[in-house]
C-alpha positions as CSV (number, residue, x, y, z in Angstrom):
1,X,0.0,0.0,0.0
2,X,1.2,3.8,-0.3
3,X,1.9,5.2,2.9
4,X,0.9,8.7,1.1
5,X,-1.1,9.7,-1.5
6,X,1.5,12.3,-3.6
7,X,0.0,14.3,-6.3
8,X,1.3,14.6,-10.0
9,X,4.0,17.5,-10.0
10,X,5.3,17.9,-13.9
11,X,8.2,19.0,-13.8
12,X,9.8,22.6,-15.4
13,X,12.6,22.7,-18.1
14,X,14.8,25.2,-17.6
15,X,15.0,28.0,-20.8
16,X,17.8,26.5,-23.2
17,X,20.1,28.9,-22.7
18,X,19.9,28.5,-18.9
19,X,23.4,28.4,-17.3
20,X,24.5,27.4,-13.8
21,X,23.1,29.1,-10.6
22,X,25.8,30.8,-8.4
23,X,25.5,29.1,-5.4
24,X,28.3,29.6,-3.0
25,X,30.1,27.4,-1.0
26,X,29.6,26.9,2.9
27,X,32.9,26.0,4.2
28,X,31.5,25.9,7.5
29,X,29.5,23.4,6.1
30,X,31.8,21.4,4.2
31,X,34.3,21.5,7.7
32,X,31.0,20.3,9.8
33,X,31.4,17.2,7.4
34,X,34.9,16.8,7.7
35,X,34.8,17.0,11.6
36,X,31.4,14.6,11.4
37,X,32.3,11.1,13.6
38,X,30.0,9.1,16.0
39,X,30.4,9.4,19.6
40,X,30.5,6.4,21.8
41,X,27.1,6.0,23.1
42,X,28.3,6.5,27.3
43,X,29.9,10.2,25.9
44,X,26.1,11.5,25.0
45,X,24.9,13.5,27.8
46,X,21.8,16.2,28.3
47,X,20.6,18.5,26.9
48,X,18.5,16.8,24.6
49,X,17.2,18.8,21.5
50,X,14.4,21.4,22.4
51,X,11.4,20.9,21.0
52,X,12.1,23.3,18.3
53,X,15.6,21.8,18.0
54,X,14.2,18.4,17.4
55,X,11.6,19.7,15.0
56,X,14.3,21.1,12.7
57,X,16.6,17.9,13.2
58,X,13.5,15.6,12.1
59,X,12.6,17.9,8.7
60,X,16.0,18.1,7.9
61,X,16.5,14.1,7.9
62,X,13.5,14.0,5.3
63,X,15.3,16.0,3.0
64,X,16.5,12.9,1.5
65,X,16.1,11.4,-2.3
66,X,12.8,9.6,-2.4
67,X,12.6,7.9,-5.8
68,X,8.6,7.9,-6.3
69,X,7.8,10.2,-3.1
70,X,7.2,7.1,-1.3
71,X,8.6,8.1,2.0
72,X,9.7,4.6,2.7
73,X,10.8,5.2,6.2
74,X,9.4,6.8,9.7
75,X,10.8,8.0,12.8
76,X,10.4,7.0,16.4
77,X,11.3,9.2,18.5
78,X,11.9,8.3,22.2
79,X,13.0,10.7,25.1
80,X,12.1,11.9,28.6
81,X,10.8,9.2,30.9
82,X,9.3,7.3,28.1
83,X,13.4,5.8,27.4
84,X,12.8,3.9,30.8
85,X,8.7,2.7,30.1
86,X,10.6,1.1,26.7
87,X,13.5,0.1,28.9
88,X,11.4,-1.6,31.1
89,X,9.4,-3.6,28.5
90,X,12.5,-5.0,26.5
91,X,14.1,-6.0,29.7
92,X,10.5,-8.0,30.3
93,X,10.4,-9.7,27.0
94,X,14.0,-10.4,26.8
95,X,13.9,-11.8,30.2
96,X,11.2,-14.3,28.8
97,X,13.3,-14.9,25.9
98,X,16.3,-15.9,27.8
99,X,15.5,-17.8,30.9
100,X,18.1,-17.9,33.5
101,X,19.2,-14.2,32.6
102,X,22.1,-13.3,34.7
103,X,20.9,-10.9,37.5
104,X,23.3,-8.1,36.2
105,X,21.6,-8.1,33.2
106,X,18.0,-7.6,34.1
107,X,18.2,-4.0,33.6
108,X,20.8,-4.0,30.2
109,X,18.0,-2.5,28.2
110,X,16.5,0.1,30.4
111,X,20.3,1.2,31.5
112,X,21.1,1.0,27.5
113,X,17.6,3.4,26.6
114,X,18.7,5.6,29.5
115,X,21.8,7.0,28.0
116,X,21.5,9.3,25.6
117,X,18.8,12.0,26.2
118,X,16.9,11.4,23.0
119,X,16.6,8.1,20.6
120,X,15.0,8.3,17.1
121,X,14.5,4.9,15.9
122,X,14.6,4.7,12.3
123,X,12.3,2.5,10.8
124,X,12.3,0.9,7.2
125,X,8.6,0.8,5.4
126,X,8.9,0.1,1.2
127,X,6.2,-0.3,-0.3
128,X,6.4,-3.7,-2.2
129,X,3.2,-3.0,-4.3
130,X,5.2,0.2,-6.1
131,X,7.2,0.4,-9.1
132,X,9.8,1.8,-7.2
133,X,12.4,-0.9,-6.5
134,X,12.5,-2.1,-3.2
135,X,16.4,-1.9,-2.5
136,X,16.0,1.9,-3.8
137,X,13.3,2.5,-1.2
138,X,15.3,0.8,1.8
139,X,18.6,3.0,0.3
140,X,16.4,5.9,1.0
141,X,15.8,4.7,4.9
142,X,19.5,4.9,4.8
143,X,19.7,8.0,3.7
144,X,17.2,9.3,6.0
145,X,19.3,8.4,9.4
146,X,22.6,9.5,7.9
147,X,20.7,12.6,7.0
148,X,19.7,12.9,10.8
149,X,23.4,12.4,12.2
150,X,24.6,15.2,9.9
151,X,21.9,17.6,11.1
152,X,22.2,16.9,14.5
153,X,25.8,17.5,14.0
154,X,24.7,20.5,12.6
155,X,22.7,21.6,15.8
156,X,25.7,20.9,17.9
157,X,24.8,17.3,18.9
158,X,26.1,14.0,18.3
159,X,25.4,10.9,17.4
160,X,25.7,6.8,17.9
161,X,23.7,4.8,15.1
162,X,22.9,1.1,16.7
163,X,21.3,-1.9,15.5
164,X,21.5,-4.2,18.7
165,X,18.7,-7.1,19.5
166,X,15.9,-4.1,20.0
167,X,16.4,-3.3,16.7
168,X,16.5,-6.9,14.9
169,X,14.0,-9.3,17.3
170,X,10.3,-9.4,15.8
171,X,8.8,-8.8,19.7
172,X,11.2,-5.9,20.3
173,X,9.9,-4.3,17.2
174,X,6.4,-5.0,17.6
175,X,7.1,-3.2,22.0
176,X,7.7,0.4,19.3
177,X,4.5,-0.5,17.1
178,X,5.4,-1.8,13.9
179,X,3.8,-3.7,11.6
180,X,5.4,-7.3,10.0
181,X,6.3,-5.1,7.0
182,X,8.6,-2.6,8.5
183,X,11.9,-3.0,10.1
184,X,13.8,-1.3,12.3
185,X,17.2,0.9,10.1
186,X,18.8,1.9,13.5
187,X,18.4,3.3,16.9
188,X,20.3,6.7,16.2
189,X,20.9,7.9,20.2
190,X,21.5,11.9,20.1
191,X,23.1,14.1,22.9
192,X,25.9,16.4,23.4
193,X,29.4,15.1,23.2
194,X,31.7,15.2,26.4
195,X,34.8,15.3,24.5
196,X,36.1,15.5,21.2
197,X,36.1,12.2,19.7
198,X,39.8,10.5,17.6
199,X,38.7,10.3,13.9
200,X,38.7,6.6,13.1
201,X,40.6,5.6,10.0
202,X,39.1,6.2,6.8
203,X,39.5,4.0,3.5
204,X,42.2,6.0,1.1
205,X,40.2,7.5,-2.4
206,X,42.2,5.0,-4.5
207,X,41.0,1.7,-2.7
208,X,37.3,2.5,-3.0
209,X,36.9,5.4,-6.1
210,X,37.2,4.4,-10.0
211,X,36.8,6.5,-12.9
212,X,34.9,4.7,-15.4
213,X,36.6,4.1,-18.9
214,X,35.5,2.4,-22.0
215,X,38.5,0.2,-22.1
216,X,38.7,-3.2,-19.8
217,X,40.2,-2.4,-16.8
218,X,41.6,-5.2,-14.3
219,X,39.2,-5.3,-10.9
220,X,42.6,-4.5,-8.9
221,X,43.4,-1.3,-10.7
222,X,43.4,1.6,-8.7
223,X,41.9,5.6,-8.9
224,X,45.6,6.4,-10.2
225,X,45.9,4.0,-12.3
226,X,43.0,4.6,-14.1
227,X,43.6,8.6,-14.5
228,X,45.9,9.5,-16.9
């Protein structure tokens, strides 16, 4: 089914002798990115978002391409005293799921909702009656949640993207409300950063980038050995 019903919107070609729009560029943008890392979930502390802080952080993460205006995705969003009513309840049902639960774990869950100040959980809804490709709509979900840790980076917060057993047992998702045909993308936990956290390593350009060329190129040839 369509989770929305989206009107036609034709769209405009631009005159033929349009040229480019000068947009300018935001190096304090482009610096945001380059500083961007997740925290470790026990360095996000309060404050939270406002409530006009987390308003903007949820419309900027649905900025996202949407092949189809589908909107194959939804938030969650837990904070405040409803962290430890969730806590509480997937502590229950994992008890009942794992009999003889060491003592010092009867709480993991409700201790684990209770650190960060506010958790969006990112849920996963394509529509397999569309024309849209599945994987295209569950590559938007994607794109929704990193969409949210960059604009919570924006707003001065960070950010730990998680997909523990809350996030991948059938009952656990069923505690948030969803349906058999959603899944859960992520719990993406959001406070403010106690410390400034070491970059982690990052792949180098020529292991992972290739500029396409007509002639056969070896799978082990690198960025510079394709460019001239």
């Amino acid at each position: 089914m369509n989770h929305h019903a989206h009107g036609h919107h034709p769209s405009v070609d631009p005159p033929a002798d349009a040229g480019p729009l000068a947009v300018p560029t935001s190096e304090e943008m482009l610096a945001r990115l380059e500083a961007r890392r997740s925290a470790p979930l026990r360095g996000l502390v309060e404050p939270g978002p406002t409530p006009e802080e987390l308003e903007r952080l949820l419309r900027l993460s649905t900025r996202v391409p949407d092949h189809g205006r589908l909107v194959p995705w939804r938030f969650i969003v837990v904070e405040g005293d409803a962290r430890r009513v969730l806590g509480e309840r997937l502590d229950a049902l994992y008890a009942r799921q794992n009999p003889g639960l060491p003592a010092a774990k009867a709480d993991m869950w409700t201790l684990y909702m209770m650190r960060a100040p506010l958790t969006v959980v990112l849920v996963s809804r394509p529509d397999a009656a569309a024309k849209v490709p599945e994987w295209n709509q569950v590559l938007s979900a994607g794109a929704a949640g990193m969409a949210l840790t960059v604009a919570a980076s924006a707003l001065g917060f960070a950010t730990q993207w998680l997909l523990k057993w809350p996030g991948r047992d059938p009952e656990a998702a069923a505690l948030l409300g969803l349906t058999a045909q959603e899944k859960v993308a992520g719990f993406i936990h959001v406070g403010r950063p106690v410390q400034a956290n070491e970059d982690r390593p990052r792949p180098a350009l020529d292991e992972v980038v290739r500029f396409w060329s007509a002639e056969p190129a070896s799978p082990d040839q690198s960025m510079s050995n394709d460019t001239p």
